[in-house]
N, CA, C and O of each residue as an XYZ file, in Angstrom:
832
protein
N     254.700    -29.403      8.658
C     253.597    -29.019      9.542
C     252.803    -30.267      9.892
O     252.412    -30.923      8.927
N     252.528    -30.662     10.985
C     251.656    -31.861     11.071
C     250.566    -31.770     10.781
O     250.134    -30.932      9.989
N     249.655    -32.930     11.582
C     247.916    -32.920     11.442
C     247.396    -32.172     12.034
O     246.620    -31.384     11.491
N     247.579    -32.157     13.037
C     246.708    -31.083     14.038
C     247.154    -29.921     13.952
O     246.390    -29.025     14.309
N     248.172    -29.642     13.583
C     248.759    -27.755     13.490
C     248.029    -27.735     12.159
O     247.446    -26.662     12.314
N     247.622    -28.184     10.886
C     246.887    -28.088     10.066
C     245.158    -27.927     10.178
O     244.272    -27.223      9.693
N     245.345    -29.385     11.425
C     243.516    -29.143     11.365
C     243.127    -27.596     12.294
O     242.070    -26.970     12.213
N     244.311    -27.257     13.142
C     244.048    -25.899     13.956
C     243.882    -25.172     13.025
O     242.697    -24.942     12.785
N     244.955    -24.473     12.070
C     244.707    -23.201     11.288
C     243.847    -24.036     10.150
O     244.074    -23.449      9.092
N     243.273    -24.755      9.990
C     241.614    -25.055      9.104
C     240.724    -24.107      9.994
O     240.237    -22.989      9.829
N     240.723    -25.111     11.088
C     239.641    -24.703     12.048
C     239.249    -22.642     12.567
O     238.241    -22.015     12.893
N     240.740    -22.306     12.356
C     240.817    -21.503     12.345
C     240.173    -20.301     11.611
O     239.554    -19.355     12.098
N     240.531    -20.624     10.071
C     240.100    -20.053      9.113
C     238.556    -20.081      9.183
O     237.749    -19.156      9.084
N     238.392    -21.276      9.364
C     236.741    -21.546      9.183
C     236.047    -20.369     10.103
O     235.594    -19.323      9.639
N     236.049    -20.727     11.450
C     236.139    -19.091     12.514
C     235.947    -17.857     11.456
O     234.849    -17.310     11.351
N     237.101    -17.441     10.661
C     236.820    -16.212     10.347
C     235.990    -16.029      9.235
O     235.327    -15.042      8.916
N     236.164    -17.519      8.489
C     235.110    -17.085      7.404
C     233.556    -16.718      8.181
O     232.944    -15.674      7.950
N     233.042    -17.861      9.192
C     231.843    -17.378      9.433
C     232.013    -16.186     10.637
O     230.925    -15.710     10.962
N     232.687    -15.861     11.051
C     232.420    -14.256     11.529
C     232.515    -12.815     10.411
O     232.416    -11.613     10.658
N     232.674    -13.322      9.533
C     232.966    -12.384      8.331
C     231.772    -12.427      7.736
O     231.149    -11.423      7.391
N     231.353    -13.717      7.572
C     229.649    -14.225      7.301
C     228.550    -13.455      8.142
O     227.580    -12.803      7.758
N     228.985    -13.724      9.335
C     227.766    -12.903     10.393
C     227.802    -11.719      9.857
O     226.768    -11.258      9.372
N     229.156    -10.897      9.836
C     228.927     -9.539      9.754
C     228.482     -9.075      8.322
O     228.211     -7.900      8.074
N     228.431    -10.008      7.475
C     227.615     -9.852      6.192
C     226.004     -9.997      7.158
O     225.496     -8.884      7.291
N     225.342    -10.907      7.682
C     224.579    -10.999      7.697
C     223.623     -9.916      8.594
O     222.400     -9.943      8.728
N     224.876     -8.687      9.320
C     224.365     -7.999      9.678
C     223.735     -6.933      8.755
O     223.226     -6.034      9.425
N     223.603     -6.747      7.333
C     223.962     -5.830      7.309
C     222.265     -5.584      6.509
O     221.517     -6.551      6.362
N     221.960     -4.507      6.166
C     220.545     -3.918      4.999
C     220.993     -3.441      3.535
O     221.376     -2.311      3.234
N     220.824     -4.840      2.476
C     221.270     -4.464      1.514
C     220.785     -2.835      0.928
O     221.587     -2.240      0.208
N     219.840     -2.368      1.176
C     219.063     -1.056      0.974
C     219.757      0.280      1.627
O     219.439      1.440      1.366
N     220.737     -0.134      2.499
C     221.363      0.805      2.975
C     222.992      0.931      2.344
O     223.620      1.989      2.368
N     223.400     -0.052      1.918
C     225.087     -0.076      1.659
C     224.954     -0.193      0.091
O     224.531     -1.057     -0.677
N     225.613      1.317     -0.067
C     225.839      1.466     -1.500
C     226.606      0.697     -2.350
O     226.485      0.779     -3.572
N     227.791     -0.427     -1.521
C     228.653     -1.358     -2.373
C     227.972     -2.705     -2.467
O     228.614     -3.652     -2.920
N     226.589     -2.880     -2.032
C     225.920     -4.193     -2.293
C     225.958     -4.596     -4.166
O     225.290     -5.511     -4.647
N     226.809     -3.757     -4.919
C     226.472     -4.913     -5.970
C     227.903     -5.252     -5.912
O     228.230     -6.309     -6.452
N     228.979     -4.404     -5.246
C     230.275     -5.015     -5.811
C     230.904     -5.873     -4.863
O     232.130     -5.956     -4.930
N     230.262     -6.567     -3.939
C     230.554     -7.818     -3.223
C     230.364     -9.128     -3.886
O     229.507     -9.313     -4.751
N     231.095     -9.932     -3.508
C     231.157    -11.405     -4.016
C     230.190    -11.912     -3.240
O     229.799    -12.934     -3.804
N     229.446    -11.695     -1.992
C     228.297    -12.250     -1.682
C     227.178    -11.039     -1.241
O     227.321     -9.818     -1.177
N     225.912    -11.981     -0.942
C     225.187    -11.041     -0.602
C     225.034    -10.391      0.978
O     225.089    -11.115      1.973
N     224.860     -9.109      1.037
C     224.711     -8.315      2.145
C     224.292     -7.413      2.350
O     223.615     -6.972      1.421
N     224.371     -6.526      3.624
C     223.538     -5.670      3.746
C     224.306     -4.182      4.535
O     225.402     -3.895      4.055
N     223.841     -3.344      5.577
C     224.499     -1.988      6.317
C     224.367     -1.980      7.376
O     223.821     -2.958      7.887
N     224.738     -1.040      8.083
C     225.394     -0.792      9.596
C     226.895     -0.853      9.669
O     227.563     -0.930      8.638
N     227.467     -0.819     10.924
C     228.689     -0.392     11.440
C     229.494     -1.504     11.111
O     229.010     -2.590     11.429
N     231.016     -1.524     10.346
C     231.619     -2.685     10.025
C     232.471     -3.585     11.645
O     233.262     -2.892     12.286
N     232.306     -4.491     11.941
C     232.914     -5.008     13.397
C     234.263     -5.560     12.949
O     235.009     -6.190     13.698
N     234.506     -5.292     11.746
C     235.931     -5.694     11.455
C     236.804     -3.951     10.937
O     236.406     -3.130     10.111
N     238.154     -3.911     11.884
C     238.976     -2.809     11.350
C     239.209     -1.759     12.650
O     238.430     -2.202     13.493
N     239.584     -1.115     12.972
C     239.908      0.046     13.388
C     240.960      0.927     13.786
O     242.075      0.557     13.415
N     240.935      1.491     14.131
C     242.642      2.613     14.630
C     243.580      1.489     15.338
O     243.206      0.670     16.178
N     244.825      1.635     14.825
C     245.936      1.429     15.019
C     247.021      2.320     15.214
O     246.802      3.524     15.083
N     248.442      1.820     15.581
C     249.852      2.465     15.697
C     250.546      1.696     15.122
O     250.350      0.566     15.568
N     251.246      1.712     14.376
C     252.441      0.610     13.821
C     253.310      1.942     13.076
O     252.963      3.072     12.733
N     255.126      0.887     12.998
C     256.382      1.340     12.612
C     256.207      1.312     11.013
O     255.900      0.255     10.460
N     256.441      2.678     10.168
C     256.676      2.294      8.831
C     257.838      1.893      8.107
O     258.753      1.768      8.921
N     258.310      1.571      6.668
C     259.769      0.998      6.560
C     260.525      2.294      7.026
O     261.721      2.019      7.116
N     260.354      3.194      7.252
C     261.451      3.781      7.302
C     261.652      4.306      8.936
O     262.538      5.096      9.262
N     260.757      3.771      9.798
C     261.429      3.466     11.192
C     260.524      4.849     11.941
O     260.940      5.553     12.861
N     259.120      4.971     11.190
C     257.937      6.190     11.427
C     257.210      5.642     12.216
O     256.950      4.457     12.004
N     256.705      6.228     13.247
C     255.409      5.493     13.532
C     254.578      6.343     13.246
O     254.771      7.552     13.370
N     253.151      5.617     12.665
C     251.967      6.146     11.870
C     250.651      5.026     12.260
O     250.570      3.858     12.638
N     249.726      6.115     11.930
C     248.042      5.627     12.544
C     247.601      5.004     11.276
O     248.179      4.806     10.208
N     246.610      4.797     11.633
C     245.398      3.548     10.258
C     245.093      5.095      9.678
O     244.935      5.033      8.459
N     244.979      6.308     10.133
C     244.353      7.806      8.992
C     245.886      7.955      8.627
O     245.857      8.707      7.653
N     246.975      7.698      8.839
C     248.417      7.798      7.962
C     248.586      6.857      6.472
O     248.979      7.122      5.336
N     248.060      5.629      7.160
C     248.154      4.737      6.138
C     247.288      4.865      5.173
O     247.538      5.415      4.101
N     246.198      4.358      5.495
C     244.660      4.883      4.392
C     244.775      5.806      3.925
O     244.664      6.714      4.749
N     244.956      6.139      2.958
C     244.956      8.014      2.744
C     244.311      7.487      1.171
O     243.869      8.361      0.425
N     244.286      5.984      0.713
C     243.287      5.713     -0.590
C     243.131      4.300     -0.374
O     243.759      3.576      0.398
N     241.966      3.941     -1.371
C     241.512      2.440     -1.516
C     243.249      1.321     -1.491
O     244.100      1.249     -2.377
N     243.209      0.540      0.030
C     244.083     -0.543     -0.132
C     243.783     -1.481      0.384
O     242.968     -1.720      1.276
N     244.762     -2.340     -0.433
C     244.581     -3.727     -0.655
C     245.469     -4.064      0.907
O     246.655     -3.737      0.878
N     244.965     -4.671      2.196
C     245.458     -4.945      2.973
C     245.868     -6.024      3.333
O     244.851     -6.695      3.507
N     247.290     -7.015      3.704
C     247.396     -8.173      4.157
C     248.180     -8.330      5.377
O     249.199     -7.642      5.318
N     248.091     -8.864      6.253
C     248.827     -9.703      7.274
C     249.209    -11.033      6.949
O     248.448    -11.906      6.532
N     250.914    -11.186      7.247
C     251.450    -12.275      7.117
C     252.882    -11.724      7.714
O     252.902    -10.911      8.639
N     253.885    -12.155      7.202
C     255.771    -12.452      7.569
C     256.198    -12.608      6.844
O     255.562    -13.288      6.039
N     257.536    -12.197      6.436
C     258.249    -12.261      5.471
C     259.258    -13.331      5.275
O     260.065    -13.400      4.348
N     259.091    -14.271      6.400
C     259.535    -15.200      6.394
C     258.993    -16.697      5.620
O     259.437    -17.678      5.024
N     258.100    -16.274      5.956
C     256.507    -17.395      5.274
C     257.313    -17.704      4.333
O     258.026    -16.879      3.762
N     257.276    -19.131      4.034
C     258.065    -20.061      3.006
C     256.858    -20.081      1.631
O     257.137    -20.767      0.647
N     255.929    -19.523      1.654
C     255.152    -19.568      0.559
C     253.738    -19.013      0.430
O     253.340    -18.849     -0.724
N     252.958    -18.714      1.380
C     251.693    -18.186      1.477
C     251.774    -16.737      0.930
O     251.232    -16.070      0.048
N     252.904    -16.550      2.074
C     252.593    -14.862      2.039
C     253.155    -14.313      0.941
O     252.608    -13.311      0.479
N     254.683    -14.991      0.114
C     254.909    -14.414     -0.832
C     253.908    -14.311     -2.249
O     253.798    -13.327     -2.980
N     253.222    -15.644     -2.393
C     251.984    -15.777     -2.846
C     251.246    -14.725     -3.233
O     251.146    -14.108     -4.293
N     250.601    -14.611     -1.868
C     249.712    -13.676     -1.987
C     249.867    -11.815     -2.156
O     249.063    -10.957     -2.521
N     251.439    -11.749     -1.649
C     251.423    -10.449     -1.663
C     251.531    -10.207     -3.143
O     251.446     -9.039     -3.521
N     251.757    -11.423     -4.272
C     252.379    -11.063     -4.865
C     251.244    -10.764     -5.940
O     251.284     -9.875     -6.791
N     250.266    -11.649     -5.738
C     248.713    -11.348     -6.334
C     248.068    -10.283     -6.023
O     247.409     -9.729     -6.903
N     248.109     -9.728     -4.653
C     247.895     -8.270     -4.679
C     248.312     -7.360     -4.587
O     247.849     -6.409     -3.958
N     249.561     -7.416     -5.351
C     250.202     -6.431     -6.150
C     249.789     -6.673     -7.731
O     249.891     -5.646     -8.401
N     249.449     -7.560     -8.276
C     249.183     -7.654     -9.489
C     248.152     -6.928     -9.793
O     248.006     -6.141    -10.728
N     247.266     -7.307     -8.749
C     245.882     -6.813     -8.868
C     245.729     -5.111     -8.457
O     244.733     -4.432     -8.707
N     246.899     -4.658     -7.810
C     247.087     -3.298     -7.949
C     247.517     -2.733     -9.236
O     246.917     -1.708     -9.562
N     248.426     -3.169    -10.050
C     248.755     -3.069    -11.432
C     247.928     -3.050    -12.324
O     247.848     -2.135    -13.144
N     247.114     -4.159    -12.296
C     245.830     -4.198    -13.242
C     244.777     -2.705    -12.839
O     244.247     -2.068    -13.748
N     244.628     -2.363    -11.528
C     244.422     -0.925    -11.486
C     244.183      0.001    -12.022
O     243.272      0.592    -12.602
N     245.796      0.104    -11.569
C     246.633      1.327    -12.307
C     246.769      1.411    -13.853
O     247.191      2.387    -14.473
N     246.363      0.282    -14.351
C     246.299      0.438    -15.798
C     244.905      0.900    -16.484
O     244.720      1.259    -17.647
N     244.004      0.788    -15.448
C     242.762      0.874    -15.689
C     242.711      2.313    -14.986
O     241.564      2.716    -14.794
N     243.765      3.178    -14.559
C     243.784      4.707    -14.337
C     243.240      4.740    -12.263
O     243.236      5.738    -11.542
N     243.026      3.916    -12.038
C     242.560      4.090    -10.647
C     243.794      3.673     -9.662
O     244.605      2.753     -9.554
N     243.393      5.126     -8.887
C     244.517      5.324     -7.318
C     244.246      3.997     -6.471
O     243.155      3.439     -6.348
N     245.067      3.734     -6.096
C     244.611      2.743     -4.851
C     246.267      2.177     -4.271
O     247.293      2.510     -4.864
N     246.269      1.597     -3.463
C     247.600      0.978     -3.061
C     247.602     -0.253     -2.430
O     246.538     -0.567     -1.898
N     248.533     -1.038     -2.353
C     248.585     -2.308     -0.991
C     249.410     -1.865      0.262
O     249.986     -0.778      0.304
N     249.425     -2.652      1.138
C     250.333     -2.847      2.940
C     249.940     -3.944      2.831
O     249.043     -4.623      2.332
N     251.402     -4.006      3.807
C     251.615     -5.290      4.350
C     251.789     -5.119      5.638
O     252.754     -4.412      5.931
N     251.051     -5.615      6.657
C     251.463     -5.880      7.983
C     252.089     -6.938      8.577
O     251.742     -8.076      8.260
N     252.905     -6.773      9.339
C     253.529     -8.275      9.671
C     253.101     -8.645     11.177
O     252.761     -7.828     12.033
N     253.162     -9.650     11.286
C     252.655    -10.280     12.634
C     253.242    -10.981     13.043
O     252.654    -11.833     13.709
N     255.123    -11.114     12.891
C     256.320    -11.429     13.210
C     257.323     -9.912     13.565
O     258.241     -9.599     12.807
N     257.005     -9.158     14.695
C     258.131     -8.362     14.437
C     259.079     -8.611     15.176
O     259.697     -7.551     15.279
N     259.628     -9.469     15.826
C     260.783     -9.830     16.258
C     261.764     -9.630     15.266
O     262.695     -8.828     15.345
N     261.455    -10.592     14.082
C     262.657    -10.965     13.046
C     261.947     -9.376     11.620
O     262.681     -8.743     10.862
N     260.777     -9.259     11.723
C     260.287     -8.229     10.455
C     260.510     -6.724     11.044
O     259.607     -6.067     11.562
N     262.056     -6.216     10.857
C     262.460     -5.008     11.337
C     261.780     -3.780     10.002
O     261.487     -4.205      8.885
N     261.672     -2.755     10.257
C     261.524     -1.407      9.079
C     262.398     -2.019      7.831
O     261.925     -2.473      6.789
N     263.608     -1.936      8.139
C     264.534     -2.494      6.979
C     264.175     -3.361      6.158
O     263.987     -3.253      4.946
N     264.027     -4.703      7.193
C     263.427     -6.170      6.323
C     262.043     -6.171      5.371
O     261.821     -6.649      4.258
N     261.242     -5.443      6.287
C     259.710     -4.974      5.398
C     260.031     -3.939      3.834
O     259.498     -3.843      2.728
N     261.207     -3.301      4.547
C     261.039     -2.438      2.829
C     261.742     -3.518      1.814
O     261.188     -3.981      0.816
N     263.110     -3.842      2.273
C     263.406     -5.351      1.456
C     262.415     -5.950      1.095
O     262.231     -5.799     -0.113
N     261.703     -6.546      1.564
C     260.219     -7.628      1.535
C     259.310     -6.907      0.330
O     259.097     -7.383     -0.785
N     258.944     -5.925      0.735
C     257.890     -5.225     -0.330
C     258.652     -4.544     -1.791
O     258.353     -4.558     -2.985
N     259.552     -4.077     -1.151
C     260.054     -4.297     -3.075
C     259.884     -4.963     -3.637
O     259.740     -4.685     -4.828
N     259.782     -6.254     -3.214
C     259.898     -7.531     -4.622
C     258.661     -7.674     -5.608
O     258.613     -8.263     -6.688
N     257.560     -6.888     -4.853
C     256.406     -7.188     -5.111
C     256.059     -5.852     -5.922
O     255.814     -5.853     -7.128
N     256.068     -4.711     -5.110
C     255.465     -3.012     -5.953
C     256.287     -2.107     -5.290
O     256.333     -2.084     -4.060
N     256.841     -1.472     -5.885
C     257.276     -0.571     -5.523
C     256.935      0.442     -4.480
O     257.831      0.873     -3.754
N     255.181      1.027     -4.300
C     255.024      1.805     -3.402
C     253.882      0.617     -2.661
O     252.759      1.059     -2.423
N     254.126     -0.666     -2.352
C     253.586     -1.081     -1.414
C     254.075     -0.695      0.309
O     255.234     -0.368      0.567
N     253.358     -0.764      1.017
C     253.622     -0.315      2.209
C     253.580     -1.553      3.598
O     252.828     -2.407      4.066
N     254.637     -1.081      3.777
C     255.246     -2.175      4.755
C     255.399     -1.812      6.291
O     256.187     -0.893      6.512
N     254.746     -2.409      7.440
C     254.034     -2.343      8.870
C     254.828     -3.011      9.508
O     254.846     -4.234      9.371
N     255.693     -2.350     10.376
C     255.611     -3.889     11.987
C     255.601     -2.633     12.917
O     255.187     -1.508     12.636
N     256.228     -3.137     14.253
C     255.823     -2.478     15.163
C     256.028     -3.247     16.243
O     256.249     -4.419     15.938
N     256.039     -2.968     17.647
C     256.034     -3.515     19.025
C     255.000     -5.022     18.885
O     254.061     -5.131     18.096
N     255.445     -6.047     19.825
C     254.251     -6.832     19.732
C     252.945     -6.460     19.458
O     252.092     -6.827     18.651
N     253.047     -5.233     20.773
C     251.687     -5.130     21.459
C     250.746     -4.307     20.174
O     249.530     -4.251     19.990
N     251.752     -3.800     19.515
C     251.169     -3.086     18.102
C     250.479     -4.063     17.155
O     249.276     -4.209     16.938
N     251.351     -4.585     16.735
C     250.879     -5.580     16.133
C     250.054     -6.565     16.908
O     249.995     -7.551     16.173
N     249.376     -6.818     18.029
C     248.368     -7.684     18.513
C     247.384     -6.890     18.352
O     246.352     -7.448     17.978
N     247.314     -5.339     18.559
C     246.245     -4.572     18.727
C     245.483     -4.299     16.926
O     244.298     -4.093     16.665
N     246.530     -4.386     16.056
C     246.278     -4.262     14.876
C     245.560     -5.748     13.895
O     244.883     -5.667     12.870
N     246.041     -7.172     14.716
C     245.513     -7.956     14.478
C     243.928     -8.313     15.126
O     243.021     -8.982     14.630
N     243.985     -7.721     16.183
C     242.631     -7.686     16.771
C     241.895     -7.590     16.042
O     241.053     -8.375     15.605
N     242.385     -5.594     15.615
C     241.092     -5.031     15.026
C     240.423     -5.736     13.827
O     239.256     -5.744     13.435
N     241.581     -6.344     13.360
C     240.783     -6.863     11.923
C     240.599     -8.383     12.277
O     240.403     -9.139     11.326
N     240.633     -8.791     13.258
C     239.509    -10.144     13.087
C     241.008    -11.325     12.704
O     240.638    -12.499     12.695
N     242.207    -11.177     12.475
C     243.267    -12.191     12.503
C     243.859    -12.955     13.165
O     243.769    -12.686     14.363
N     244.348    -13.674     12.974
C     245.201    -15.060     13.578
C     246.412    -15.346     13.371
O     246.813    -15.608     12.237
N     247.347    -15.342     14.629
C     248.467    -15.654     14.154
C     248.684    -16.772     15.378
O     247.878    -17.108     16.246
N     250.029    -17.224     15.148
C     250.490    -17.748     16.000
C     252.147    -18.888     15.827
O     252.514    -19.824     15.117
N     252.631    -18.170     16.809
C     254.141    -18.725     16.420
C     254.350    -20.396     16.677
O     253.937    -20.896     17.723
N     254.935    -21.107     15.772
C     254.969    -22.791     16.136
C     256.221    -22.970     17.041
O     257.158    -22.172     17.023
N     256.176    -23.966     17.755
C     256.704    -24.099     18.614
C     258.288    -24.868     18.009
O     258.094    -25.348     16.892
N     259.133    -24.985     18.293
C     260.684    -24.991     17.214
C     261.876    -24.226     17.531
O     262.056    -23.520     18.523
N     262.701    -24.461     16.525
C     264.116    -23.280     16.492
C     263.190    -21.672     16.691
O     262.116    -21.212     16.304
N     264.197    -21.279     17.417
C     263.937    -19.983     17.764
C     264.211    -18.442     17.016
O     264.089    -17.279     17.400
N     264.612    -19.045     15.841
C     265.531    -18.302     14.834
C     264.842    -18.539     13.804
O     264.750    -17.578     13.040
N     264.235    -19.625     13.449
C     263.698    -20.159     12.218
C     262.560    -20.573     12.060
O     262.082    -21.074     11.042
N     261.934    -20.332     13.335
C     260.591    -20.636     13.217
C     258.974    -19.871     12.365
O     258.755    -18.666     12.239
N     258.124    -20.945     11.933
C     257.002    -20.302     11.560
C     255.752    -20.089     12.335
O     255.517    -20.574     13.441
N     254.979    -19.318     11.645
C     254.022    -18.364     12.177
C     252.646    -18.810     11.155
O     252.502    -18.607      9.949
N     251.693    -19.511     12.168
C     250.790    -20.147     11.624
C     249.518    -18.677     11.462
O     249.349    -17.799     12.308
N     249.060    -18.763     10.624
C     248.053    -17.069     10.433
C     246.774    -17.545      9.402
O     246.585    -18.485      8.629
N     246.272    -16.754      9.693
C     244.890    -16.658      8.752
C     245.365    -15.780      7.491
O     246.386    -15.093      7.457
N     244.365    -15.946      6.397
C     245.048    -15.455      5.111
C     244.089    -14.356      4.024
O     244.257    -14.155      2.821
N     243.190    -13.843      4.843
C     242.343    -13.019      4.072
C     242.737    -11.813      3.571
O     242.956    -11.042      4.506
N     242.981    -11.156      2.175
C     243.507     -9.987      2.565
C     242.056     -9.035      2.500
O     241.055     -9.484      1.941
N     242.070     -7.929      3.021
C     241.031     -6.968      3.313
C     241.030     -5.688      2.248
O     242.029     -5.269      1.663
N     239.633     -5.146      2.129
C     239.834     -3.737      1.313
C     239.359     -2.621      2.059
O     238.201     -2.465      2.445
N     240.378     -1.810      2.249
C     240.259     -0.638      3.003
C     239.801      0.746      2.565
O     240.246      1.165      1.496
N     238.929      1.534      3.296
C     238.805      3.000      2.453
C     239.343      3.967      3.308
O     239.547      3.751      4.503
N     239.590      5.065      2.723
C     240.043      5.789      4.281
C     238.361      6.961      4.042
O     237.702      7.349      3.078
N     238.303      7.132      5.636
C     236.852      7.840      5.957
C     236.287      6.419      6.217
O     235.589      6.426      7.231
N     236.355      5.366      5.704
C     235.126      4.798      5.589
C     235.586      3.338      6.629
O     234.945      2.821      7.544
N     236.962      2.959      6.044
C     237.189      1.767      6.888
C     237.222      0.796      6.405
O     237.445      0.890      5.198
N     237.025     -0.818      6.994
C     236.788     -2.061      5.739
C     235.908     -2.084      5.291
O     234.867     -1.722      5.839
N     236.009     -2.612      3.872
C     234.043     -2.769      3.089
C     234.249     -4.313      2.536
O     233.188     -4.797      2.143
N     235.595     -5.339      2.405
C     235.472     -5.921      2.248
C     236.379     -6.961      2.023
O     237.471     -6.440      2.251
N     236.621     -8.477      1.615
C     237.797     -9.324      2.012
C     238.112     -9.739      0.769
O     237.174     -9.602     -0.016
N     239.080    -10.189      0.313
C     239.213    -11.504     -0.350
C     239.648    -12.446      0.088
O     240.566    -12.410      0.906
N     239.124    -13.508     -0.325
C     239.897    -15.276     -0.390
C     241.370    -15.683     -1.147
O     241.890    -15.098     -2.097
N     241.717    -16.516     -0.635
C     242.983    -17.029     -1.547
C     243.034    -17.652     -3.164
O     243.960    -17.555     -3.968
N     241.664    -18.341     -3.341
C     241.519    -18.019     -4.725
C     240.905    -17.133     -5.152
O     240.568    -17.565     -6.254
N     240.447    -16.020     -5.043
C     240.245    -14.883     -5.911
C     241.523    -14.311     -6.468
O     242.408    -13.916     -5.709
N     241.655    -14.252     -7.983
C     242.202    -14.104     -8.650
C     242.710    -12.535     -8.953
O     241.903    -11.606     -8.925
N     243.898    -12.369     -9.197
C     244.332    -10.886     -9.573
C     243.048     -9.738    -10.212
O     242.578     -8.666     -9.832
N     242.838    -10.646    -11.351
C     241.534     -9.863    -12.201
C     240.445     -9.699    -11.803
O     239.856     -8.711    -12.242
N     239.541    -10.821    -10.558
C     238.467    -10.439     -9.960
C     238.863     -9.610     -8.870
O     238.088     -8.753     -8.446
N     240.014     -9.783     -8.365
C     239.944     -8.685     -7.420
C     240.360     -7.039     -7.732
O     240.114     -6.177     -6.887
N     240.996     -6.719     -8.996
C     240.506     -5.476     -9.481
C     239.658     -5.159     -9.694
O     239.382     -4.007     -9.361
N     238.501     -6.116    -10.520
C     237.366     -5.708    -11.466
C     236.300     -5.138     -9.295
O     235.676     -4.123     -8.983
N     236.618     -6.311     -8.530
C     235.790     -5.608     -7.328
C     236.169     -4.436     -6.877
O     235.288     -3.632     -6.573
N     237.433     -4.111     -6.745
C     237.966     -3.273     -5.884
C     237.570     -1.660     -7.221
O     237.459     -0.462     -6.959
N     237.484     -2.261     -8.331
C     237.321     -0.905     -8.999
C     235.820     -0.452     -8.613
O     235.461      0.707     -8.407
N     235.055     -1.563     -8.561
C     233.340     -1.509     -8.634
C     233.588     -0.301     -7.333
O     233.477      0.918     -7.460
N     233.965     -1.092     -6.038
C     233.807      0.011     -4.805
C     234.037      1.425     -5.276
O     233.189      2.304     -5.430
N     235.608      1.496     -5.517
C     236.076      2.969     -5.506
C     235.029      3.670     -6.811
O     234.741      4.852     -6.626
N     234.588      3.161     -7.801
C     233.142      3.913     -8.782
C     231.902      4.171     -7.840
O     231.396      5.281     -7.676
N     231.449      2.922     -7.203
C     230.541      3.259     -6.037
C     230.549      4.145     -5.419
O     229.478      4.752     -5.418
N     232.093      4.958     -4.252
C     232.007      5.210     -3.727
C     232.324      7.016     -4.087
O     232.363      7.970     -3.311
N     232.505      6.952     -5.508
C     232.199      8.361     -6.028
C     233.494      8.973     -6.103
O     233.606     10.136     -6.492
């Protein structure tokens, strides 16, 4: 990867951290019942990150964001091609779903991809096995997947190269989803398996 395809997806990231920032800063800690189980401080009103989608499931379904959500998940966008980020990370939040489930709480991960040229139904259920068993695996038409990256505030973008083998430069936050409720909140790439259960449990106790 060179300099500047590096300093882009920096620059990039940076973008979402502070629009993720604003929309913290929109908010009235006095109104949002998950203000203690955030990693920063914030406040309430309407979340500007998330909304209705269409995307293909592994098994070649198409299903809405109220299909998918149906409990607290751990959400990521990436490709299954990704030489290292994405396996990374999916693989930490699946851990951090495990740590969970041991602690007795429902919840699940998805994966969305933002390569579906090469990330068919098939390849995604391949892909997510490696990681959990009932993780859930997304592609869909471009236009699906652009409309689904919208909603949540992501970045992708294909590098320019072999046409077969090429990568897909992306932002790397994964998100926590409720269903009824929508996003309440992100993680970073170092947040760790264990802080991100111990948060994700705080919400779903919060949220009753």
């Amino acid at each position: 990867m060179s300099v500047k395809t590096i300093a882009i997806s920096v620059g990039v990231v940076l973008v979402a951290v502070i629009g993720a920032t604003a929309w913290y800063a929109t908010q009235s800690t006095g109104d949002d019942a998950f203000a203690q189980c955030r990693a920063a401080a914030v406040s309430g009103g309407a979340a500007a990150i998330g909304g209705p989608f269409e995307l293909v499931n592994e098994d070649g379904v198409t299903v809405t964001d109220q299909d998918v959500f149906t409990k607290p998940t751990i959400l990521y966008f990436g490709y299954t091609f990704c030489p290292d980020v994405c396996p990374l990370d999916n693989m930490r939040n699946a851990d951090a779903l495990r740590l969970l489930e041991e602690r007795g709480y429902d919840a699940q991960t998805a994966f969305i991809s933002i390569d579906p040229e090469r990330d068919t139904p098939e390849v995604m259920k391949e892909f997510t096995s490696l990681f959990h068993e009932d993780m859930i695996g997304l592609t869909g038409t471009p236009e699906q997947v652009k409309a689904a990256s919208t909603a949540y505030k992501t970045y992708y973008k294909m590098q320019d190269g072999d046409p077969e083998y090429y990568l897909v430069d992306h932002s790397t936050f994964t998100y926590l989803v409720f269903p009824e409720i929508g996003f309440v909140d992100f993680f970073k790439r170092d947040d760790t398996p264990e802080q991100m259960a111990d948060r994700v449990a705080c919400f779903i106790d919060a949220a009753g």
